[in-house]
C-alpha positions in Angstrom: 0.0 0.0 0.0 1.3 3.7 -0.3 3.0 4.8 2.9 3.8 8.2 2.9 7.3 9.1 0.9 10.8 10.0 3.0 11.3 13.6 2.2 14.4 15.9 2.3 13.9 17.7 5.8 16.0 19.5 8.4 18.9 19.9 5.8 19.5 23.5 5.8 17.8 24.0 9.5 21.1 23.0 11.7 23.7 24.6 9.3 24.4 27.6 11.7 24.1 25.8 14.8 27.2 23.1 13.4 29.0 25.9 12.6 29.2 27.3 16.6 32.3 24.7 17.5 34.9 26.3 18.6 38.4 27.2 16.7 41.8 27.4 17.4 43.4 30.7 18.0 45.5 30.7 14.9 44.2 33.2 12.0 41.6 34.1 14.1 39.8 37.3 15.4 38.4 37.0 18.5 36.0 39.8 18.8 34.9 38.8 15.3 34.2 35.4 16.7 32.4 36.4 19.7 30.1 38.5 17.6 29.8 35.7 15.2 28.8 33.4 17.7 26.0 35.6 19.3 24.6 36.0 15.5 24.4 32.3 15.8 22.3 32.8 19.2 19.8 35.1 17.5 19.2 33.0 14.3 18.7 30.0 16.6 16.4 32.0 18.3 14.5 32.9 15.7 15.2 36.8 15.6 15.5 37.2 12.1 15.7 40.9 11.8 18.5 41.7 14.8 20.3 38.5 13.2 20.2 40.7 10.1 21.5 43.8 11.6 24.2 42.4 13.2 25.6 40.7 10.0 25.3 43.7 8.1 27.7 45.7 10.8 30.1 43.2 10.9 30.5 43.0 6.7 31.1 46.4 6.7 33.5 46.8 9.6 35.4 43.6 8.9 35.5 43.1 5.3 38.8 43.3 5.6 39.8 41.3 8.7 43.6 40.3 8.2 42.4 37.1 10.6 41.5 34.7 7.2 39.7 31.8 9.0 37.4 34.7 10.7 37.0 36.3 7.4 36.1 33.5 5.9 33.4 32.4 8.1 31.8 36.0 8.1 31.7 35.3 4.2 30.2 31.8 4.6 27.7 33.7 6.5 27.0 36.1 4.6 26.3 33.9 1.5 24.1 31.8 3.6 21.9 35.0 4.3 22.3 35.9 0.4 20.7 32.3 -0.1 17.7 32.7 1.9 17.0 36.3 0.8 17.4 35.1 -2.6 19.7 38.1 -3.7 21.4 35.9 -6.9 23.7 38.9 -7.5 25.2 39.4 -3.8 25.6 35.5 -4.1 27.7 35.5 -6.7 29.9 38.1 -5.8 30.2 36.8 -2.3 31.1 33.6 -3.6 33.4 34.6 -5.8 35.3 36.6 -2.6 35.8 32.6 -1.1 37.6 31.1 -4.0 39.3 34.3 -4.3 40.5 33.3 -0.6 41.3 29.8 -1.4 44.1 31.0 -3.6 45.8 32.9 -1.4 45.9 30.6 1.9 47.4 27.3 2.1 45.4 27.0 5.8 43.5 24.2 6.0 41.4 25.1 8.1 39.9 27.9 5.8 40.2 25.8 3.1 38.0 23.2 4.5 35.2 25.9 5.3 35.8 27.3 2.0 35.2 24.0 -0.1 32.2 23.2 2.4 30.4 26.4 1.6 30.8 26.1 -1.6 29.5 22.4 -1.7 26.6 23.3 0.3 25.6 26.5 -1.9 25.2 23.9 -4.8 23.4 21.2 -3.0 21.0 23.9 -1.8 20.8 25.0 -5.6 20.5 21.3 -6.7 23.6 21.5 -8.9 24.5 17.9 -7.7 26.9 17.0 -10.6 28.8 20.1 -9.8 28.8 19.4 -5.6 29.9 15.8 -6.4 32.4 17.0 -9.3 34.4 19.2 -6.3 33.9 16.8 -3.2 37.0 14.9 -3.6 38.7 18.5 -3.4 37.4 18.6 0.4 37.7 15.6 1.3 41.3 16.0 0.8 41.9 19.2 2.7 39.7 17.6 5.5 42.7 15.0 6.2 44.8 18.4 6.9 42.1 20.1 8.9 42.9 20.5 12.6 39.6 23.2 13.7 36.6 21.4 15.0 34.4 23.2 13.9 35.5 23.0 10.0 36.0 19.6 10.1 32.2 18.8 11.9 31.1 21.2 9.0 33.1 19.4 6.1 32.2 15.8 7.2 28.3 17.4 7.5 27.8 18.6 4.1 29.8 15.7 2.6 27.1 13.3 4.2 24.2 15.0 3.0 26.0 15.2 -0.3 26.6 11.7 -0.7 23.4 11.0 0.5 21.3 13.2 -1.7 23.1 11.5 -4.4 22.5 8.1 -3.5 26.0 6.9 -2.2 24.2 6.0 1.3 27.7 4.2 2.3 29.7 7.4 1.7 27.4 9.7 3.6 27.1 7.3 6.6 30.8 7.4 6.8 30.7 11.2 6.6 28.2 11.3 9.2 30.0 8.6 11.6 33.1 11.6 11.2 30.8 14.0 12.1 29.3 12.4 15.5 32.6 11.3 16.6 33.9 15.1 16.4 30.4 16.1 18.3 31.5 13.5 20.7 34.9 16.0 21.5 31.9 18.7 22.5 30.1 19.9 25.5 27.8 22.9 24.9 24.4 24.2 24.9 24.2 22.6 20.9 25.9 19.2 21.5 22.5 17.4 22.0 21.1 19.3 18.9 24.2 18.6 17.1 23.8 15.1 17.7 19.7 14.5 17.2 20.6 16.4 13.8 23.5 13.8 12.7 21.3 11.1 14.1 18.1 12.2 12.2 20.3 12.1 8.7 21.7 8.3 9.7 18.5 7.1 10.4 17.2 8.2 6.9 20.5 6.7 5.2 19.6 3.0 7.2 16.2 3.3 6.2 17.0 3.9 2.3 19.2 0.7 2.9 16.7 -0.8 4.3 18.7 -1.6 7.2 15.5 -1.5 9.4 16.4 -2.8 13.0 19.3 0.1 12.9 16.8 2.8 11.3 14.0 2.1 13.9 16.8 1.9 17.1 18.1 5.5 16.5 14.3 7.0 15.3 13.0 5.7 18.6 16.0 7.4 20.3 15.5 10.4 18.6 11.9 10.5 19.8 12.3 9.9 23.2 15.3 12.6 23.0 12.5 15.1 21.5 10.0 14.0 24.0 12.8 14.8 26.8 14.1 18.3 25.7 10.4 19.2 25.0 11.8 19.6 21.0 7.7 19.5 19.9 8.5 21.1 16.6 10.3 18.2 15.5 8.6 15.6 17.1 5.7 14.6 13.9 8.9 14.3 11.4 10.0 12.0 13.6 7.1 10.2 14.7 6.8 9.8 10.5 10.2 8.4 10.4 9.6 5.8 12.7 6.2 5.1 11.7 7.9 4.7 8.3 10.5 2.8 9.5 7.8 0.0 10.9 5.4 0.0 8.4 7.9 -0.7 5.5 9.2 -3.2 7.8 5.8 -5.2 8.2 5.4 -4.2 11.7 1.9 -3.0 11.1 0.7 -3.1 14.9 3.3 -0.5 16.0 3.0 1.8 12.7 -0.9 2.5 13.9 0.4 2.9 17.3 3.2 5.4 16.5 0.9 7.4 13.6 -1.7 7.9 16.7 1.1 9.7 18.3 2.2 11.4 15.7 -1.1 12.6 15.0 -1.4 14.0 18.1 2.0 16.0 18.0 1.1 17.0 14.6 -2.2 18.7 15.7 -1.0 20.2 19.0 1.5 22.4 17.0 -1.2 22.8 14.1 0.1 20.9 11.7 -2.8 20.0 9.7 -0.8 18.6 6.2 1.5 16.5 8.4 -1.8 15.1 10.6 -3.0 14.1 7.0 -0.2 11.7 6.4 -0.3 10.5 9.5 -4.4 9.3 9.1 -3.6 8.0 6.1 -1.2 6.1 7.1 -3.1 4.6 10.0 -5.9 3.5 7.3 -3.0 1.7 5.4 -2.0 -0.2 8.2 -5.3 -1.1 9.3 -5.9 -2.5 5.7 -2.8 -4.4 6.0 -4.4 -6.1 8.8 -7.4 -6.4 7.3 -9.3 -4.4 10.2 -11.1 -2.9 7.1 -14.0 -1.2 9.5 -11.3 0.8 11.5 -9.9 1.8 8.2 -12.8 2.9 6.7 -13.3 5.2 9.8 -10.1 7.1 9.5 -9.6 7.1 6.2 -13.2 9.2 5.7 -11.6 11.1 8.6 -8.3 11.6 6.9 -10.7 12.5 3.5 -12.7 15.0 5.6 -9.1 17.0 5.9 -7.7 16.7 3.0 -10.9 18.7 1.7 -10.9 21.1 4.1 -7.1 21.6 3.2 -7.7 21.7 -0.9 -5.4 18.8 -1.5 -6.6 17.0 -4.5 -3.9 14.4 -4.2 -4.4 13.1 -1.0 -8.3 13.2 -1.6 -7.6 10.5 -5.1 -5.0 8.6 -2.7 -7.7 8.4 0.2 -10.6 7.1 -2.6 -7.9 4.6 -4.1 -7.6 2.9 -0.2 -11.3 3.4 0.6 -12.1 1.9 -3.2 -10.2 -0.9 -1.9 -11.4 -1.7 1.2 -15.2 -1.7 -0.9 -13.6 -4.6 -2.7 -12.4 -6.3 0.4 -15.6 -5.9 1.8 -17.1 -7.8 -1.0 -18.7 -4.1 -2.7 -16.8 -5.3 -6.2 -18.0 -3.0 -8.6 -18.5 0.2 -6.9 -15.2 0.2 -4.9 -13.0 -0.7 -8.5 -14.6 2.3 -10.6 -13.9 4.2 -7.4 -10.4 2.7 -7.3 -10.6 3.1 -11.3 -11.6 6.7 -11.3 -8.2 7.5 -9.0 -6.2 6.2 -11.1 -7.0 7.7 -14.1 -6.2 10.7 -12.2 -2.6 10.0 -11.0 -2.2 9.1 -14.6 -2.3 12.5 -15.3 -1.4 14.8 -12.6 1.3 12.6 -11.0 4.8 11.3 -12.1 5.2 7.8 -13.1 7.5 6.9 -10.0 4.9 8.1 -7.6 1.9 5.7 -9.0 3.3 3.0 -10.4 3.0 1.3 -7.0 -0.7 1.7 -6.8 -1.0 -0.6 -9.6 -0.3 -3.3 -7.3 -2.9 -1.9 -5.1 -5.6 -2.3 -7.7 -4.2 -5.5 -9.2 -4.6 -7.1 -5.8 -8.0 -5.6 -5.6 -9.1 -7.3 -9.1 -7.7 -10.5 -7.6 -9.9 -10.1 -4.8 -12.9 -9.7 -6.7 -12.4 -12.7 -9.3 -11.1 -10.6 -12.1 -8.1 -12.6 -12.9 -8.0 -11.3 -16.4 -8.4 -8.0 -15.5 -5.5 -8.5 -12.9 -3.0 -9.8 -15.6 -3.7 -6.5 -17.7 -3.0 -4.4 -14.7 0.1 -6.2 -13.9 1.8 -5.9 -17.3 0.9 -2.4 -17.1 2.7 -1.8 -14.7 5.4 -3.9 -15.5 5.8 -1.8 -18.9 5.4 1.5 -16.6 8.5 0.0 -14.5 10.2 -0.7 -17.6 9.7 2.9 -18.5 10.5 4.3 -15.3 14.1 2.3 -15.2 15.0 3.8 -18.6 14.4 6.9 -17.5 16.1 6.5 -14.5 19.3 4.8 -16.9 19.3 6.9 -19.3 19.0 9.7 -16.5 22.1 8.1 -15.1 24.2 7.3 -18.1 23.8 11.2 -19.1 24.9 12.4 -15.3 28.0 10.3 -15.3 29.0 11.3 -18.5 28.2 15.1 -18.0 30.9 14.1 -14.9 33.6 12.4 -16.8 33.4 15.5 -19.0 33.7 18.3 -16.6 36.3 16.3 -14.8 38.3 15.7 -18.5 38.2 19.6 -18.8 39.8 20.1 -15.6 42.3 17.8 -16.5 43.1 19.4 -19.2 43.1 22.8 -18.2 46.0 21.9 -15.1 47.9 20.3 -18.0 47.7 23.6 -20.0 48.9 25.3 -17.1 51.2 23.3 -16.6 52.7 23.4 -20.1 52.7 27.5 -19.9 54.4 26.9 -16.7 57.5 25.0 -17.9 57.3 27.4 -21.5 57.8 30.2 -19.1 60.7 28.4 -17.0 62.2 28.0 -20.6 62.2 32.0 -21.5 63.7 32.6 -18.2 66.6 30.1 -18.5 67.3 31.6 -22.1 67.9 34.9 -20.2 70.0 34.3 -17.8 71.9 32.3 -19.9 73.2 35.9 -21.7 74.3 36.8 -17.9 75.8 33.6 -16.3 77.3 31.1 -18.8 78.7 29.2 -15.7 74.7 28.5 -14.6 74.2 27.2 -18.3 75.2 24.2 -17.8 73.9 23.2 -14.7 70.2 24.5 -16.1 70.9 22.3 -19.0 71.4 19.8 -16.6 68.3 20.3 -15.1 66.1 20.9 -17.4 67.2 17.5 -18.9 66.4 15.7 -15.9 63.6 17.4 -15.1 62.4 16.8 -19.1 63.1 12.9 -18.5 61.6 12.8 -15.0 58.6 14.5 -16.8 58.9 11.9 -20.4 58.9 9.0 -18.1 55.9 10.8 -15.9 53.9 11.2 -19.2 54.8 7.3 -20.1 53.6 6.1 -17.0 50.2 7.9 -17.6 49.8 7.0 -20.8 49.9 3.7 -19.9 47.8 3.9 -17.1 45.1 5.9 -19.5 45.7 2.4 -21.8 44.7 -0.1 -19.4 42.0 2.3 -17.6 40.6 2.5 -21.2 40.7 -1.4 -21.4 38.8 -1.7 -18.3 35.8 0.9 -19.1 35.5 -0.6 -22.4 34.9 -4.0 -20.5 33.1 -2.7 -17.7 30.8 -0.7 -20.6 29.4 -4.5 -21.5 28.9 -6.3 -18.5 26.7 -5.8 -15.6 29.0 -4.9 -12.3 27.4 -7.0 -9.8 27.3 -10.4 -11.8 29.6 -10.1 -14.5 27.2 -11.1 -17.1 26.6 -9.3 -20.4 24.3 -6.2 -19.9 21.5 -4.9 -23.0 24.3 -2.7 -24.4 26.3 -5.8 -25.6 23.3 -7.6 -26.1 22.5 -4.6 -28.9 26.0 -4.9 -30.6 25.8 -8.6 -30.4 22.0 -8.2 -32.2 23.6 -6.2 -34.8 26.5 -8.0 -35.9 24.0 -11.0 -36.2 22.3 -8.6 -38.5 25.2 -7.9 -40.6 25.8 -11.9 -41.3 22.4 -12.1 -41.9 22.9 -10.3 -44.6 26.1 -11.8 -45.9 24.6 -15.5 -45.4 21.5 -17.7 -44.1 21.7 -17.7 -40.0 20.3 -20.6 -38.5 17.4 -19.7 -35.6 18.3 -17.9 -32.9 16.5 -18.3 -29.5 15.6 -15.9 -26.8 15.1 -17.3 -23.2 14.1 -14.9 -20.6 14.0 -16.1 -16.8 13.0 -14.1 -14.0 13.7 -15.6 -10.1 10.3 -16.2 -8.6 9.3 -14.4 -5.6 13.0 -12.3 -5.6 11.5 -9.5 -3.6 10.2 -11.6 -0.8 13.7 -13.2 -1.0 15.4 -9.3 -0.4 12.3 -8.2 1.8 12.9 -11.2 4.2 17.1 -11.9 4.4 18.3 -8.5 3.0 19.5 -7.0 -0.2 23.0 -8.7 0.2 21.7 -12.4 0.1 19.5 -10.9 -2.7 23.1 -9.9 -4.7 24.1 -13.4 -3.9 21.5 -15.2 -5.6 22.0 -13.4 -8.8 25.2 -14.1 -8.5 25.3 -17.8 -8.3 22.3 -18.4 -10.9 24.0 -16.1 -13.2 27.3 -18.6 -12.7 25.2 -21.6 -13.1 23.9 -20.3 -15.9 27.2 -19.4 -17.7 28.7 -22.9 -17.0 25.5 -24.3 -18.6 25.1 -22.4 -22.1 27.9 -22.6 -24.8 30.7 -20.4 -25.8 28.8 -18.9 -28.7 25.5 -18.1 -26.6 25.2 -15.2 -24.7 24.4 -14.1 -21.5 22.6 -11.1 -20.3 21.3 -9.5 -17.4 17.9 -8.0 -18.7 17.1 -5.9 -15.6 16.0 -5.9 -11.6 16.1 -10.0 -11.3 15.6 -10.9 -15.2 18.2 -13.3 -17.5 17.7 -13.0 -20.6 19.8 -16.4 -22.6 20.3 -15.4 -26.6 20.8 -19.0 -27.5 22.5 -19.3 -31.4 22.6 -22.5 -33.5 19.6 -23.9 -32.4 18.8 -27.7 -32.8 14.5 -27.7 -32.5 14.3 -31.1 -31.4 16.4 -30.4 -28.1 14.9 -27.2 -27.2 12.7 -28.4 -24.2 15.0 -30.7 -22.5 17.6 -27.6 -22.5 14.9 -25.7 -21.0 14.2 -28.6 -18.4 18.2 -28.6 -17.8 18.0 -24.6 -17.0 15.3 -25.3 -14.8 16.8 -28.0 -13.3 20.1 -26.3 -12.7 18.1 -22.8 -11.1 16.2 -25.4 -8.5 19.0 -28.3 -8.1 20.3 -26.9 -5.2 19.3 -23.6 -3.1 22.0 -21.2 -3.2 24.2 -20.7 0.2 24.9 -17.4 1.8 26.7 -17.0 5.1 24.3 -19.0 7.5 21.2 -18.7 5.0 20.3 -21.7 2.4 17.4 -20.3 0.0 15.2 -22.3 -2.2 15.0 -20.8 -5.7 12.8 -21.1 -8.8 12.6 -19.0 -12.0 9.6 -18.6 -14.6 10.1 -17.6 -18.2 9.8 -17.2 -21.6 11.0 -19.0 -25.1 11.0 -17.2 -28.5 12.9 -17.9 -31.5 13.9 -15.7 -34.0 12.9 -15.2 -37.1 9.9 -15.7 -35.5 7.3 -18.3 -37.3 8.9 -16.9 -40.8 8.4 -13.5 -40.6 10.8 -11.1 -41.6 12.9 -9.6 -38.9 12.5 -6.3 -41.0 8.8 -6.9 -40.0 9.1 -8.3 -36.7 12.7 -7.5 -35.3 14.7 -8.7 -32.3 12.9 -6.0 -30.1 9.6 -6.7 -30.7 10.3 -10.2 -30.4 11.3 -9.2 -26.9 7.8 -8.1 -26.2 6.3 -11.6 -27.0 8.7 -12.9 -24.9 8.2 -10.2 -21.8 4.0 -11.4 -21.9 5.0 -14.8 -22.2 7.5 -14.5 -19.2 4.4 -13.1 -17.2 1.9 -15.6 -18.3 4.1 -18.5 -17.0 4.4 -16.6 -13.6 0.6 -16.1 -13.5 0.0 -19.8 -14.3 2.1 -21.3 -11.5 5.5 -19.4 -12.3 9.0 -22.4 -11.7 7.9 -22.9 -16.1 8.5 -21.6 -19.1 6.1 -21.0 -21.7 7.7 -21.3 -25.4 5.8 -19.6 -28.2 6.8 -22.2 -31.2 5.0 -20.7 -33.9 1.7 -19.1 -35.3 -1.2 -21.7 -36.2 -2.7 -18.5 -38.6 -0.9 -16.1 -40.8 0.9 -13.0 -39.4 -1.5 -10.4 -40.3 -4.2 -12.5 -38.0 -2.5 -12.5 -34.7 0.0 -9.7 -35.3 -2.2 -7.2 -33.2 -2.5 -9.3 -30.4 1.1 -10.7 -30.4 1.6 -6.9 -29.1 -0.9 -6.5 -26.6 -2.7 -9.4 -25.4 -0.8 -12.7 -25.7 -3.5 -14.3 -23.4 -5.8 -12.9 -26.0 -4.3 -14.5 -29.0 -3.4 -17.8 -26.6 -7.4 -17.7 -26.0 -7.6 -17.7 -29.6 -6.0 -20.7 -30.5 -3.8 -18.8 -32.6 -0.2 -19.7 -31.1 1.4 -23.1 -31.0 3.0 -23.2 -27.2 4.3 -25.4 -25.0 4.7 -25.5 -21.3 7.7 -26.5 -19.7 7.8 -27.3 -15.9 10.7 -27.2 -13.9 11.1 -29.7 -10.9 8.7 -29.9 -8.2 6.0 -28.0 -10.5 4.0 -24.9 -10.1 5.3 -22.7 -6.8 2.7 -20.6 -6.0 
């Protein structure tokens, strides 16, 4: 069901309040400092305008502050203040004042606040290529660092970096730097400090699913809130950890914590958060099929969301109560209720925020008999997924290549400079050479060892350029986690078969595409790691099994996809009872864990039943083979179902062959055949 979504909170709200650790007195101003810190006290306290004042009188009576890591932090300041007031000019120019710093100190200290402001301006303008592009740079200067207080904010703005890109391992390290420097404090913000380092952790275990960790430190934030009397945080929290149980099937304790959260929500007035959180409840009394406790606060939860004119959560709230109608046996009237929400989402919402509710109203058809109706839904989602992963790929693809770039151009701008460097050294030998003849030879000297140390230099990273070359161009065709061939291969391999196609007749080539049954329940129930090992050791099973000359590819999410050349007809089924065999033989062993696997799927050849591929190419084929893929795993999924041929001409069944395979199956216009692995269907 739809719990409500993790979103970005709290990132920007403690950046002030890190930045109040104290410094060394090395570079430093003290009276700047002091009046620093109590601008820090009136921001915290909420006194916006006297805050304001303040930093105004110290720009212009310090500007010019000879004390650089004081200077610098009235600057970082000051461009935080630009931020917030929107004032894209005085950003600039402030900013511009930093790097203008950076290249006149060789202090770390300043440095590291420096690169940190920086990095934070562009993750609060969502320039994340750019923030990632320039994080090595401070992470380097951090190792030099000595300042508390630079180094908290470095390792701070580095996690929420990393984990605003995805690279949850990287920002939990950041963030592990982080507490262990608050650790080192003892001040009025050390227990705000702390909850604030904590609240980003729990997030980054919760996005890794690592629930017993996420719900340990929400429920220690909460109590922490409860303690200190912090009630303005408290429903972000209570959402967290009613988050946090829900997702991990705890449904009992999600109600319990949503009732508090509700609670905390309204006593501060909070009327969108209090939304969520009676939607949510509903959810989780669906879950537990307590459908008449549902009903009751979802209407209640419906109530608000019109009095608060949000059309979204009103469709959301008639998609749960559509389906507790079905539960309840009210088939008709709760699906075109469940019907009519969808349609909406379809378009006012983005693809990634509905395409779970298809499961939602696929379950609900089940419920109600409609098994037909349920396949449909199910392959529409599975082509929304589709979508939504190419999307998300190509999204990818573009961003690490827009990095490579920008990180090429660098390269090549140091090695410009470089090149006028030693161009310059080379005028200036050739004129002291008209003053001291002596010196001649000794810069001779030198410049010939310096010109070898630099040949042999250039050598060396040539070659290194060669072999790093060699390993993107291998890594380019192969999937990183099991080694196997990914779709970019797989569409060089389909065109070279194209090109002999042409030069000679091909003999048939087949297409074989498995999915592992019941893979999420697998990652849901042992973790994503045991999950990685399966693919792994099917994918090897699977490579020891096919021939040199055949390929294998890792289709996407849990899919193989077997591109089978030369094929012999009469041997097709008992390879496909081998490969099933093979998957269920023996459950695949991970650390203390032995799991029981099976795999449905789908058989094609191609040229498909005579058609021309010109007519009916290798990615169409695919199509077929997708439907037929999801037709074995609705009949009983651990089979395959192989589409031999067509039993009428092409112009008959081609309409169906690319929408409804049941259709044309139904039809009688397909010749298939089922193949069953051991054991039989698995459901």
């Amino acid at each position: 069901m739809a719990y409500f979504r993790l979103a970005w909170f709290y990132s920007v709200i403690f950046t002030s309040i890190l930045l109040c650790l104290p410094v060394t007195a090395t570079d430093v101003d003290t009276k700047l400092e002091q009046a620093l810190d109590r601008y820090i006290q009136l921001t915290d306290k909420d006194d916006e305008k006297a805050a304001h004042t303040l930093l105004q009188q110290l720009a212009e009576t310090n500007s010019d502050t000879p004390a650089i890591k004081s200077r610098v932090r009235l600057l970082s300041y000051l461009l935080t203040e630009a931020f917030d007031l929107n004032d894209n000019t005085k950003i600039n120019v402030l900013l511009q004042q930093l790097l203008q710093l950076s290249e006149v100190t060789e202090n770390a200290n300043a440095l590291a606040e420096i690169y940190a402001t920086e990095l934070e301006l562009l993750l609060l303008q969502n320039k994340l290529d750019d923030a990632i592009i320039k994080a090595d740079l401070l992470e380097r200067v951090l190792l030099s660092a000595t300042d508390l207080r630079q180094r908290y904010y470095g390792h701070n703005v580095l996690g929420r970096l990393y984990k605003a890109d995805s690279q949850y391992e990287q920002a939990l390290q950041h963030f592990i730097s982080a507490m262990d420097i608050v650790a080192q404090t003892d001040d009025s913000f050390t227990l705000r400090r702390r909850a604030f380092l904590n609240f980003n952790i729990a997030h980054v275990h919760a996005e890794l699913k690592n629930w017993p960790q996420a719900a340990q430190l929400a429920e220690e934030l909460v109590n922490d809130a409860i303690k200190y009397k912090n009630v303005n945080f408290l429903p972000e929290l209570y959402l967290l950890q009613g988050y946090i149980a829900g997702s991990a099937g705890k449904y009992d304790d999600a109600i319990s914590i949503n009732k508090r959260g509700l609670a905390a929500a309204l006593e501060i007035g909070r009327e969108g958060t209090a939304l969520t959180f009676e939607n949510n409840m509903g959810v989780g009394y669906i879950e537990l099929k307590r459908y008449d406790e549902a009903n009751v606060v979802l209407l209640q939860a419906q109530q608000r969301a019109v009095k608060l004119k949000d059309e979204s959560s009103q469709q959301l709230i008639k998609l749960n109560l559509g389906f507790i109608l079905v539960m309840e046996g009210q088939h008709k009237l709760g699906l075109e209720q469940m019907q009519a929400s969808m349609l909406y989402f379809s378009k006012h919402a983005a693809k990634v925020e509905y395409e779970p509710y298809y499961t939602v109203l696929a379950r609900a058809y089940a419920a109600a008999g409609l098994y037909q109706q349920q396949a449909e839904t199910l392959v529409e989602q599975m082509a929304l997924r589709e979508e939504i992963r190419s999307t998300d790929r190509e999204a990818r693809l573009n961003e690490l290549q827009n990095r490579y770039d920008t990180k090429a151009k660098s390269q090549q701008i140091t090695i410009l400079e470089q090149e006028n460097s030693l161009k310059a050294q080379l005028i200036e030998n050739k004129q002291l050479q008209q003053k001291l003849m002596f010196l001649l030879v000794l810069l001779i000297l030198f410049a010939a060892v310096a010109l070898l140390m630099l040949y042999r230099k250039v050598r060396r990273s040539n070659q290194k350029l060669y072999e790093t070359n060699k390993q993107l161009a291998f890594q380019s065709q192969r999937d990183p986690l099991t080694g196997l061939y990914n779709r970019r291969a797989l569409q060089q391999h389909m065109q070279l078969r194209s090109q002999k196609r042409r030069d000679q007749d091909a003999s048939l080539t087949g297409l074989l595409l498995l999915d592992i049954d019941f893979f999420k329940r697998i990652n849901d129930h042992y973790g994503h790691s045991v999950g990685d090992a399966v693919l792994i050791e099917l994918s090897q099973r699977l490579l020891k099994t096919c021939r040199e000359h055949d390929l294998v590819v890792r289709w996407g999410g849990e899919e193989i996809l077997l591109v089978l050349e030369h094929l012999v007809p009469d041997q097709l089924s008992s390879f496909i009872e081998r490969i099933l065999q093979i998957i269920t033989a023996q459950p695949v062993i991970f650390e203390q864990h032995s799991i029981s696997v099976t795999a449905s799927g789908g058989f094609i050849h191609l040229p498909f039943a005579g058609v021309s591929e010109e007519l009916l190419g290798w990615e169409k084929v695919m199509q077929i083979v997708d439907m037929a893929l999801y037709l074995s795993k609705a009949n009983g999924r651990n089979q395959v179902c192989m589409i031999n041929g067509l039993k009428v001409s092409f112009s008959q069944a081609e309409a169906l062959l690319s929408s409804d395979l049941g259709g044309a199956i139904r039809a009688d216009m397909l010749d298939i055949t089922r193949v069953s692995g051991p054991g039989g269907a698995v459901n």
